[in-house]
C-alpha positions as CSV (number, residue, x, y, z in Angstrom):
1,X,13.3,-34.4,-18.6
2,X,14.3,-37.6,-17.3
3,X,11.9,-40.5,-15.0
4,X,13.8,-39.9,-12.3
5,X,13.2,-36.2,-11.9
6,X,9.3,-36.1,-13.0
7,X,7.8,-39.1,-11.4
8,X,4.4,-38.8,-10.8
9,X,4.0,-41.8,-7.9
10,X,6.9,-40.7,-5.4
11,X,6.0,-38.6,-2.7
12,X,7.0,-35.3,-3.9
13,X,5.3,-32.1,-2.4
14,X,5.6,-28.7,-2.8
15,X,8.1,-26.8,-1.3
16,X,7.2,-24.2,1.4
17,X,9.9,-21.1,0.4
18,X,8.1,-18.4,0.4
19,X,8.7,-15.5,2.8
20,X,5.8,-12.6,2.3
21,X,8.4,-10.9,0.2
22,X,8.2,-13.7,-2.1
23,X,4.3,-13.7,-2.1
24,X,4.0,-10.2,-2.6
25,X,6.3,-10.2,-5.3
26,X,4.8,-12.8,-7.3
27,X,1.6,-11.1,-7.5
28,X,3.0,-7.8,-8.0
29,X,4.3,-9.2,-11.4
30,X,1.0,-9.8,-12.3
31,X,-0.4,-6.7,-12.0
32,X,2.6,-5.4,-13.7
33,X,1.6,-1.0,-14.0
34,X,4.9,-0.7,-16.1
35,X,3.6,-3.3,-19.0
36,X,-0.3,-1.9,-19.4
37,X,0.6,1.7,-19.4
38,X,2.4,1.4,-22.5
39,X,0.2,-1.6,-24.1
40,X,-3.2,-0.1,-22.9
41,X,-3.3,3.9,-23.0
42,X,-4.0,3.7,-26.6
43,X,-7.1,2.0,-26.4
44,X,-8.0,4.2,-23.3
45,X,-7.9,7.5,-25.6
46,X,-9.7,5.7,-28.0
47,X,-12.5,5.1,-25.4
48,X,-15.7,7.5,-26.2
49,X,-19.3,7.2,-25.4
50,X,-21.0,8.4,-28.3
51,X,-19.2,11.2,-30.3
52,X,-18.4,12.2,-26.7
53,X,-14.1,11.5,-26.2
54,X,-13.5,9.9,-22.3
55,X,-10.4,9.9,-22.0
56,X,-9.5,13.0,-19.9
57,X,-11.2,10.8,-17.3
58,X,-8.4,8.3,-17.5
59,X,-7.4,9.2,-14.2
60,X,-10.7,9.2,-12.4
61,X,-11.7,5.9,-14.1
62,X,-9.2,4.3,-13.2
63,X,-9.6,5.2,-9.3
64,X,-12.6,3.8,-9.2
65,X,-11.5,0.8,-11.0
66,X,-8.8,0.6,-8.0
67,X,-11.2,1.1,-5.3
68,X,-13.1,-1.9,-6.9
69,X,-10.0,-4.0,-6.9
70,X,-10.0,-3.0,-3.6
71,X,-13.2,-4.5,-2.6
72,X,-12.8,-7.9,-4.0
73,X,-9.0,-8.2,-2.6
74,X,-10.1,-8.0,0.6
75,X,-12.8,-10.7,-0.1
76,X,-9.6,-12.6,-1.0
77,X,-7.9,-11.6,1.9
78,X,-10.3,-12.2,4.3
79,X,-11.0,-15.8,2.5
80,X,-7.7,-16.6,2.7
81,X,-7.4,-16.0,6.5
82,X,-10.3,-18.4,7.3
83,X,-8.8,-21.3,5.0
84,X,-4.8,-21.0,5.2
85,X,-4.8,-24.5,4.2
86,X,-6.3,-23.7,0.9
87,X,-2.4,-25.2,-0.8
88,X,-2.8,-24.3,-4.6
89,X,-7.1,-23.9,-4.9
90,X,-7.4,-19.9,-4.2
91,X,-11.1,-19.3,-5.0
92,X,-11.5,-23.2,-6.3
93,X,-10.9,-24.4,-2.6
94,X,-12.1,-21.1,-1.1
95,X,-15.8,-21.8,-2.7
96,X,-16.5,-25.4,-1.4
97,X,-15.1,-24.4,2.2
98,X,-17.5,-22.0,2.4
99,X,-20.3,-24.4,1.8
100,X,-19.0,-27.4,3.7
101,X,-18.3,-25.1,6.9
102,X,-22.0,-24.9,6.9
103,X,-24.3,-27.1,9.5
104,X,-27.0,-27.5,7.3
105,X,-26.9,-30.6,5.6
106,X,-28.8,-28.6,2.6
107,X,-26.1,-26.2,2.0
108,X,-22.9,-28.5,2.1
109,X,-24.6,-30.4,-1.2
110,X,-23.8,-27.2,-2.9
111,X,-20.0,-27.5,-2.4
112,X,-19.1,-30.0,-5.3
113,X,-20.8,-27.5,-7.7
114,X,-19.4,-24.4,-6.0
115,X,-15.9,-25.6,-6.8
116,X,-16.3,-27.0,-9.8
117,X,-18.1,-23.5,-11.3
118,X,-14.9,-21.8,-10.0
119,X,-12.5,-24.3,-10.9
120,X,-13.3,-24.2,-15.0
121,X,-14.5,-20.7,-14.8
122,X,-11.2,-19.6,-13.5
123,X,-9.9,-21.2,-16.6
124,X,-11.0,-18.7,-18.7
125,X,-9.2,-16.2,-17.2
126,X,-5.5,-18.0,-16.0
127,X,-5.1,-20.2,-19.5
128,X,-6.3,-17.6,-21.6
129,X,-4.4,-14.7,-20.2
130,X,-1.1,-15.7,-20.6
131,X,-1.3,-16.1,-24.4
132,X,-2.9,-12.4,-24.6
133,X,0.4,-11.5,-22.5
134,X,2.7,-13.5,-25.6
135,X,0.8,-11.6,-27.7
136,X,1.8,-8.3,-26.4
137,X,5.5,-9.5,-26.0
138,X,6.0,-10.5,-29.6
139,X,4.2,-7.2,-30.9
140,X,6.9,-5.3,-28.5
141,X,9.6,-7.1,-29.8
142,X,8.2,-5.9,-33.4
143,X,8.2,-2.3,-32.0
144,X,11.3,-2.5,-30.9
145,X,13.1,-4.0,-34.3
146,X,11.0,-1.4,-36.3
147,X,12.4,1.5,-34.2
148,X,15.5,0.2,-34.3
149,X,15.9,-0.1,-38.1
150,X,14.2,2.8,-39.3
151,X,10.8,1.5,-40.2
152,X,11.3,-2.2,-41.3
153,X,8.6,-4.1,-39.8
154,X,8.5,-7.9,-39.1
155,X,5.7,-10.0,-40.6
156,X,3.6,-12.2,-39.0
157,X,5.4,-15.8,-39.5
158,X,8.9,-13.9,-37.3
159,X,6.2,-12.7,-35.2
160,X,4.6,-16.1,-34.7
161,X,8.0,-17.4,-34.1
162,X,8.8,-14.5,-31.1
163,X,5.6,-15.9,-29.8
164,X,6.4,-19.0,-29.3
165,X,9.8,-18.4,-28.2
166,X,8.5,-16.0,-25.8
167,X,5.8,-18.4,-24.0
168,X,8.9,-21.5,-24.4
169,X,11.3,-19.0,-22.0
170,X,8.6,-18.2,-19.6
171,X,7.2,-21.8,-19.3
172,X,11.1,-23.6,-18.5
173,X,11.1,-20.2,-15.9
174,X,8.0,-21.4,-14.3
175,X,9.0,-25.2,-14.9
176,X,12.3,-25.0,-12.5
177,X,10.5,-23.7,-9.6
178,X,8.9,-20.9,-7.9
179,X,12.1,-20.1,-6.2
180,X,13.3,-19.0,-9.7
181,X,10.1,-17.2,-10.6
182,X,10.5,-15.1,-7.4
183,X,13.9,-13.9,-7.8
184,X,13.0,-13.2,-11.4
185,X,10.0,-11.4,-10.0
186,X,12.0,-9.2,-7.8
187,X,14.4,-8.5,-10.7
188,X,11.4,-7.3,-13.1
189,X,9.6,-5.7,-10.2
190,X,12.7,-3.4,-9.1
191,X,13.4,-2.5,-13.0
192,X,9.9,-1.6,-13.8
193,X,8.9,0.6,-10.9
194,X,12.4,2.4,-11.3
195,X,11.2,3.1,-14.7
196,X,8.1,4.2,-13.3
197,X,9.1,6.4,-11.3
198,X,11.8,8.1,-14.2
199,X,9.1,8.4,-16.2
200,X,6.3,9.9,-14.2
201,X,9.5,12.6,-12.8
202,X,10.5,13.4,-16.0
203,X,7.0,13.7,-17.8
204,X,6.5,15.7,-14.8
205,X,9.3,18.0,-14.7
206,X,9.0,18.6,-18.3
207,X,5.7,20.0,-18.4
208,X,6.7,22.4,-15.4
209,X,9.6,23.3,-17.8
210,X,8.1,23.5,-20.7
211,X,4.3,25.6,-19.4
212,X,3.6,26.8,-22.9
213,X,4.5,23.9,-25.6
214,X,3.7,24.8,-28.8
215,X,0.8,22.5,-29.6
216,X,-0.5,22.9,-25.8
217,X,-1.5,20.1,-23.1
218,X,-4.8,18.1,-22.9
219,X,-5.3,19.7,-19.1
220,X,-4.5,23.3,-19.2
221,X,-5.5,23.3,-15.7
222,X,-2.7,20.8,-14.1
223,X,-3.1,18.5,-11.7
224,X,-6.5,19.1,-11.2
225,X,-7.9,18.9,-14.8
226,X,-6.1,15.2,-14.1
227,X,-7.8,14.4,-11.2
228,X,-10.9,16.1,-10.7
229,X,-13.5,14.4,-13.0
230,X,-16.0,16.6,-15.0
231,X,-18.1,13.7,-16.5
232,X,-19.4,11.0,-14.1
233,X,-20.2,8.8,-17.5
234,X,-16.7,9.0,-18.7
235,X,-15.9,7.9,-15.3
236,X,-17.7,5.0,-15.7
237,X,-16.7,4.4,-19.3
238,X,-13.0,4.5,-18.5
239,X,-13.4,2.3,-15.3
240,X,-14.2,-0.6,-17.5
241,X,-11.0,-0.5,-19.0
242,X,-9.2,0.5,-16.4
243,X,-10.6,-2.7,-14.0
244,X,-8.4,-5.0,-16.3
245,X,-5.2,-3.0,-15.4
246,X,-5.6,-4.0,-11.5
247,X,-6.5,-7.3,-12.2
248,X,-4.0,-10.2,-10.7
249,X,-3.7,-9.8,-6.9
250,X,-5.3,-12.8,-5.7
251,X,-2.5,-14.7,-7.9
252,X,-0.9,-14.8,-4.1
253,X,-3.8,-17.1,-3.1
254,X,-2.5,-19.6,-5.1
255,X,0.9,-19.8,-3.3
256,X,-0.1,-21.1,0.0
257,X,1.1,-24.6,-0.7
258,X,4.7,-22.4,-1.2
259,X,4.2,-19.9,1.7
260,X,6.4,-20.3,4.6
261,X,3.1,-18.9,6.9
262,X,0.5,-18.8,4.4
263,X,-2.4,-17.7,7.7
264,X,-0.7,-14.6,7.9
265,X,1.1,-14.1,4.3
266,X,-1.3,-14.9,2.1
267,X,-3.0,-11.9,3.3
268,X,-0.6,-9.7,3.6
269,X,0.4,-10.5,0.1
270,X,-2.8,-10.0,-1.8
271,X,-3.5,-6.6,-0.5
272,X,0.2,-5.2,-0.2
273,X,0.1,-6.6,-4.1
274,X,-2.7,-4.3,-4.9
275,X,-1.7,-1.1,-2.8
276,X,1.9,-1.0,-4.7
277,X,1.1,-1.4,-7.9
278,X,-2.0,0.4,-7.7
279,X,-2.7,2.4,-5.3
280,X,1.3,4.0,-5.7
281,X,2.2,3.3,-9.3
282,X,-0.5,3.1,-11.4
283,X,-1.9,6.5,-9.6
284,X,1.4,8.1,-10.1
285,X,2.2,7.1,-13.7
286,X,-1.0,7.9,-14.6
287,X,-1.2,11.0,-12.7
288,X,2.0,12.0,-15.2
289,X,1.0,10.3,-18.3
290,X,-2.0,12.5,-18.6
291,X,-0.5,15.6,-16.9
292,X,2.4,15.6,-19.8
293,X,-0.2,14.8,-22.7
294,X,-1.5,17.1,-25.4
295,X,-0.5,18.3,-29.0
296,X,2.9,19.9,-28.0
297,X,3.8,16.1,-26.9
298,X,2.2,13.7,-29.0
299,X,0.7,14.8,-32.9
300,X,0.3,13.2,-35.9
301,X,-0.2,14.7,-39.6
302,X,-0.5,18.7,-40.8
303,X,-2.5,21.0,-41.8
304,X,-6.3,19.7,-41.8
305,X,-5.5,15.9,-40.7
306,X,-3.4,17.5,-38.1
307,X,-4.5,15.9,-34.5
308,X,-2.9,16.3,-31.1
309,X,-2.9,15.0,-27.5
310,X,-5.6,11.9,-27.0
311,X,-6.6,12.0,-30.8
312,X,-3.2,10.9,-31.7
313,X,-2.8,8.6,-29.1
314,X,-5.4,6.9,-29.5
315,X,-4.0,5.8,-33.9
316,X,-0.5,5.3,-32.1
317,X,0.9,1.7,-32.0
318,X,2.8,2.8,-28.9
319,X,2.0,6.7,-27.5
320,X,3.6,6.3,-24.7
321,X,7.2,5.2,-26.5
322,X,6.2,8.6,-29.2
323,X,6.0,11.0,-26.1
324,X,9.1,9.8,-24.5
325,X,10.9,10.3,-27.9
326,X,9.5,13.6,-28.1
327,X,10.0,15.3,-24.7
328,X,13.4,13.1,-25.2
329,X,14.4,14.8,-28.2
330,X,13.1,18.0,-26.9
331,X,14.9,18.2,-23.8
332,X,18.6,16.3,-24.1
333,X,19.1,16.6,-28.3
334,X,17.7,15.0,-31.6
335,X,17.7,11.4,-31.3
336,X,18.2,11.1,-27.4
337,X,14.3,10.7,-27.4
338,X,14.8,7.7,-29.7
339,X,17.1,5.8,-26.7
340,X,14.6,6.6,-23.8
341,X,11.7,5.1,-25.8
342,X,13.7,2.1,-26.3
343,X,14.9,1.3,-23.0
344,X,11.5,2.1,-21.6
345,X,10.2,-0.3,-24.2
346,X,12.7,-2.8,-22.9
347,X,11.7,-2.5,-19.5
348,X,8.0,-3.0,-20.5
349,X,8.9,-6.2,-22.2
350,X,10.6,-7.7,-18.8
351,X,7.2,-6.5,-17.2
352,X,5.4,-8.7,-19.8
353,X,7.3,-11.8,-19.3
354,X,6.8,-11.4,-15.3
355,X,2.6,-11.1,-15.8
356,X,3.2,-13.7,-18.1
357,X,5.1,-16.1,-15.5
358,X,2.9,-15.1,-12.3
359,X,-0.5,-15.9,-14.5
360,X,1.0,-18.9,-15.5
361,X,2.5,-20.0,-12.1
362,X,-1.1,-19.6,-10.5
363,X,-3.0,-20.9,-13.4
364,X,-1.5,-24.0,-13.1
365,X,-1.4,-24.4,-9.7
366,X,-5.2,-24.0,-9.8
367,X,-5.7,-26.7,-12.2
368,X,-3.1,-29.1,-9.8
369,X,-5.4,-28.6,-7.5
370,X,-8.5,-29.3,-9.8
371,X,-6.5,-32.6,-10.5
372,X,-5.6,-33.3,-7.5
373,X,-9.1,-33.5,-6.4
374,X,-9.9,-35.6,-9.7
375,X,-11.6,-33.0,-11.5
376,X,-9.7,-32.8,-14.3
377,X,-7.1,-35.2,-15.9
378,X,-4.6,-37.1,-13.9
379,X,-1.6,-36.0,-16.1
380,X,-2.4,-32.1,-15.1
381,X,-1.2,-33.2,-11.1
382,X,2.0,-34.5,-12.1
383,X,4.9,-32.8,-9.9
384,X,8.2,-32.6,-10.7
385,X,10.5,-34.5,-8.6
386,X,13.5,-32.4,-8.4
387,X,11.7,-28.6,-9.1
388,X,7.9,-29.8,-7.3
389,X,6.2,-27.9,-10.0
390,X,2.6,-29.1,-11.9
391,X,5.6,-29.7,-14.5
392,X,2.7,-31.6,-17.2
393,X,0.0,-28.3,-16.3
394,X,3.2,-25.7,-17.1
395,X,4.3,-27.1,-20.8
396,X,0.9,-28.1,-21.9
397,X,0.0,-23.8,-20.6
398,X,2.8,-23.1,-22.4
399,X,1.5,-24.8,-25.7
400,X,-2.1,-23.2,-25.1
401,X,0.1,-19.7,-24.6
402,X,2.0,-19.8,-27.5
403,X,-1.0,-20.8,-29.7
404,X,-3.3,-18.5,-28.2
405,X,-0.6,-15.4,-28.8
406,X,0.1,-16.5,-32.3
407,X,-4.0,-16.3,-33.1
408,X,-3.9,-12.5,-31.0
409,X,-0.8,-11.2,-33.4
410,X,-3.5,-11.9,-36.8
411,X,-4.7,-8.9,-36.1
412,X,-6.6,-6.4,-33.4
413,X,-9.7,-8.5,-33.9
414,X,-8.9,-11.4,-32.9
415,X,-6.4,-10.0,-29.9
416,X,-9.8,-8.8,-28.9
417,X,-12.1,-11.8,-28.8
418,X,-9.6,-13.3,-26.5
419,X,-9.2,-10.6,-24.4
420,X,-12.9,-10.1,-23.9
421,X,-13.1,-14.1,-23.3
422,X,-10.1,-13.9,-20.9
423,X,-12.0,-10.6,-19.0
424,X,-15.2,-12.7,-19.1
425,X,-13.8,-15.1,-16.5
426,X,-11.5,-12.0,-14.7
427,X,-15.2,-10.7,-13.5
428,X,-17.1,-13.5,-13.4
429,X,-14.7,-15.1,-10.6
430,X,-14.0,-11.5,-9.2
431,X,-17.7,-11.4,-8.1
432,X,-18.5,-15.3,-7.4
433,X,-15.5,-14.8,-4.8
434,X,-17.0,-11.7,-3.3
435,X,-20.5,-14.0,-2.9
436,X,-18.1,-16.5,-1.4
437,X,-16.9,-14.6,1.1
438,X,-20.4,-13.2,2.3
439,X,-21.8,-17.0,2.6
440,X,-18.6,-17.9,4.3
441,X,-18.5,-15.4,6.9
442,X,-22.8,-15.7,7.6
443,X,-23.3,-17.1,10.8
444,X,-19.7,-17.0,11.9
445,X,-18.8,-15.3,15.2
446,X,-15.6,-12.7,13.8
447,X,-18.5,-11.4,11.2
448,X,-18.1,-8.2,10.7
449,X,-21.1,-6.3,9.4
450,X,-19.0,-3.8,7.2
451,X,-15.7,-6.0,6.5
452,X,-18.2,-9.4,5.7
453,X,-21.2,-8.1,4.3
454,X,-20.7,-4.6,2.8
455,X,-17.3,-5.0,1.3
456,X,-17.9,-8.7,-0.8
457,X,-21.5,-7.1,-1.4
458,X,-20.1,-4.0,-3.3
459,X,-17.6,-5.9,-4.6
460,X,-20.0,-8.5,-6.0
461,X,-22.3,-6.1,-7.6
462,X,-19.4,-3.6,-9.2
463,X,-18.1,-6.9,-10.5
464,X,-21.1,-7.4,-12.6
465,X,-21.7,-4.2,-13.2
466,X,-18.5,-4.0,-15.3
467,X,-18.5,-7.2,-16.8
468,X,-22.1,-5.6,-18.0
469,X,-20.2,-2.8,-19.1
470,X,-17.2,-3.9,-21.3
471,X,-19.6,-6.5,-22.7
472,X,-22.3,-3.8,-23.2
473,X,-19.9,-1.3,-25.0
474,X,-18.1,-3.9,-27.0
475,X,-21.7,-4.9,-28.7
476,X,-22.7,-1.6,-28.9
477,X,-20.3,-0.4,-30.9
478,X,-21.0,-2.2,-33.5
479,X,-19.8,-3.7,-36.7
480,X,-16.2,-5.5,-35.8
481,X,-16.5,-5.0,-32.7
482,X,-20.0,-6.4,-31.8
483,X,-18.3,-9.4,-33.7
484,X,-15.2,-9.9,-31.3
485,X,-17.9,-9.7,-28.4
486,X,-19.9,-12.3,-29.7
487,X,-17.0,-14.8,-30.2
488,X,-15.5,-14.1,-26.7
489,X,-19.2,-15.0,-25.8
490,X,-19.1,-17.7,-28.1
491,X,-15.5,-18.9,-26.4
492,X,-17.3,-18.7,-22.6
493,X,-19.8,-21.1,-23.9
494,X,-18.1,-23.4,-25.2
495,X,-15.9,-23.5,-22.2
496,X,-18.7,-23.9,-20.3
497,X,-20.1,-26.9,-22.2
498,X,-16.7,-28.6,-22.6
499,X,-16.4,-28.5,-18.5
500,X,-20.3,-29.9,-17.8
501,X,-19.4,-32.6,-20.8
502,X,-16.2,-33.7,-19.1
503,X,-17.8,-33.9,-15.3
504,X,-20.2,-35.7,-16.8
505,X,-17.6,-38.4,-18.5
506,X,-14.8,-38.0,-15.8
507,X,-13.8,-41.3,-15.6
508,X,-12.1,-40.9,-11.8
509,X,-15.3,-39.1,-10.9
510,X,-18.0,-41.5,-12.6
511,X,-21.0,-42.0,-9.5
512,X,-20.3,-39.1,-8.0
513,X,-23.0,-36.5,-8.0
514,X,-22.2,-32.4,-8.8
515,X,-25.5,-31.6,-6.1
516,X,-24.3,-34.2,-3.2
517,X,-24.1,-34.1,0.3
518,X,-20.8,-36.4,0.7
519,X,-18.1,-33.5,-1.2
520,X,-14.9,-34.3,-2.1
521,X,-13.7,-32.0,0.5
522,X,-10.7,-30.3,-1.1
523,X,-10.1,-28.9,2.4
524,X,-8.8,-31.8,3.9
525,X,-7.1,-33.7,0.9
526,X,-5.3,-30.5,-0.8
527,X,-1.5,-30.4,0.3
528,X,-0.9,-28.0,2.7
């Protein structure tokens, strides 16, 4: 890039282009339901508490993961109402507003801390989450090459290479503007719910054509074996997975320097965000998914290492691509199975590179703001004269993404200890924000008892109580996977450390105290 175009002392702000379309959109790729049905339903038929199998609670579990979401979108919501001029901070800004909109000279001391808690916290969540998202793109593209020629799989060094390539495209998408990430949005977004919606019909329709598949189906009983939940632990188990599918909608929080109306958009965006993705697809395509499941759909093996249905799911690389082939090759012809699974496949890996580019478009627009406020390096504010994006936060995101894929592609272990790191800081800020928005709204005239007290309340405490869970499980089961927990762990800490070392060395910040009564205020120097 030339001077001209990326420098950092001309007045260059951010461009406000976004229609609620384009918000909506934005975070819609984030949640993505088309990418984590294919990447995650493996791991959810693996789930079991004991020698007890939870997966016919998939559907269940992952209803009460929404209605969670739910809860902590509206703290969002509600949030971002109140402070429209929040620019690029979502829960960064959102958390020392609520303290310096305080009269009490006591609690307006807090704010400095309250932002910067969020503001490194959130970290472990936006610049870790990306490079989990490469990871799942390069494995795809493996999938895809080994279907294609007959079993050769790629090793790890083209694999590496895929994810570095991958993470390269999406950061120059990102890089040109957030014009360009919207339309590609839309694109990805319109291709991904069509596919939805063939899939879910045509699992659908073949199980109601097909009532007695040799082999049989995991829910003999229909819809309502699917829906109805017969185990309130499984429930619970499968929730703790399911959480992490729903995750992403207060990505539109971090667009109100770029929202034409961001007091009303904002809003809008976060919880329209949620309810299409998933409230409509995710329940549908799950709804379908488990509905079409069971040994006449999905086996592996014969005789006595024959299994069938969740069993096999759960040792497939991708179960979802081996019951499309199936019911693909069952309904239209040997080999027509093969071509569905493949386009579907392709579909998921547009998916992937839209979560990748809205995580990475709000990640970075959180740490602008961060450095902005002189919290973190100078360099990361940098805007781009020509494009005004963070251009400096997008490549060096991009580096950390590639990187951080690579290490996930190793192997299922350490694709793991990232995760868990990554869902660490999903929950953690999840819940702080819900405690947000009940000291925000104390005291305030438009409280509402239910909407400012009961919502961000549940919503705190179901945060905590599934952070408790997935880190609960992951230790409890033991060997490897008590490992992987204790690294992510390991990864929080450090992160933690690494932020109270550097506010403690911050050169632009040297003298000013984290417990003080004169803040920063964010709220009045962020760009609108």
């Amino acid at each position: 890039m030339d001077a001209a175009n990326a420098e950092s002392t001309a007045p260059v702000s951010m461009k406000r282009t976004l229609t609620l379309t384009g918000v909506t959109v934005n975070a819609m790729a984030l949640i993505a339901p088309g990418a984590f049905l294919w990447t995650t339903f493996a791991e959810q038929s693996a789930l079991s508490a004991g020698s007890h199998s939870t997966a016919p609670a998939m559907w269940p579990g992952l209803l009460l993961a929404l209605i969670l979401a739910m809860f902590t979108a509206y703290s969002y919501a509600e949030l971002a109402r109140i402070y429209p001029g929040a620019g690029t901070g979502s829960s960064y800004y959102f958390a020392e507003a609520a303290f310096l909109d305080k009269e009490k000279k006591r609690h307006r001391r807090y704010a400095r801390l309250a932002k910067l808690s969020f503001g490194w916290i959130s970290h472990l969540y936006y610049w870790i989450y990306p490079g989990i998202m490469v990871a799942f793109g390069a494995t795809l593209v493996g999938y895809i090459y080994q279907t294609i020629t007959g079993g050769h799989a790629l090793g790890f060094l083209p694999l590496a290479a895929i994810a570095v390539l991958f993470a390269g495209g999406v950061g120059y998408i990102a890089y040109r503007g957030i014009t360009g990430s919207t339309n590609v949005a839309v694109i990805i977004n319109v291709v991904q719910i069509t596919a939805l919606v063939a899939f879910g019909v045509f699992a659908i329709v073949f199980r109601l054509s097909h009532p007695h598949l040799a082999g049989g189906y995991a829910h003999p009983s229909g819809f309502g074996g699917v829906i109805i939940p017969h185990n309130l632990l499984s429930v619970l188990y499968q929730s703790t997975i399911a959480i992490l599918l729903v995750v992403g909608f207060e990505s539109a929080t971090a667009l109100g320097a770029e929202a034409r109306n961001p007091e009303r958009d904002v809003k809008r965006g976060v919880m329209l965000s949620l309810i299409i993705q998933g409230a409509i697809c995710y329940l549908f395509e799950y709804l379908a998914a488990n509905y079409v499941i069971g040994g006449g759909t999905i086996s592996t093996g014969s005789g006595k290492s024959y299994v069938g249905g969740y069993a096999a799911a759960a040792n497939a690389s991708a179960p979802i691509g081996d019951m499309v082939t199936k019911m693909g090759n069952m309904t239209f012809g040997h080999g027509v199975g093969v071509v569905l699974a493949l386009i579907m496949a392709a579909t998921v890996l547009l998916a992937l590179v839209g979560t990748t580019l809205a995580c990475l478009n709000t990640g970075v627009r959180v740490t602008y703001a961060m450095a902005r406020e002189k919290e973190m390096p100078s360099l990361l504010s940098f805007l781009h004269g020509k494009f005004a994006t963070p251009y400096a936060s997008i490549w060096v995101l991009t580096g950390i993404s590639a990187l951080l894929g690579i290490y996930g592609l190793k192997s299922v272990n350490t694709l793991t200890q990232i995760t868990l790191a990554s869902n660490t800081g999903t929950f953690l800020v999840y819940g702080m924000t819900c405690l947000v928005a009940l000291i925000a709204f104390a005291g305030r005239a438009d409280r509402h008892p239910i909407k400012h007290s009961v919502i961000p309340g549940l919503g705190l405490v179901m945060n905590l109580a599934e952070f408790v869970g997935v880190v609960y499980l992951a230790v409890k089961a033991g060997g490897s996977s008590s490992l992987d927990a204790y690294v992510a762990l390991g990864i929080v800490a450090a992160w933690v450390v690494a932020g109270a070392i550097w506010v403690k060395v911050n050169p632009r910040m040297r003298g000013v105290k984290v417990l003080d009564d004169h803040s920063t205020a964010s709220k009045v120097s962020l760009p609108a």
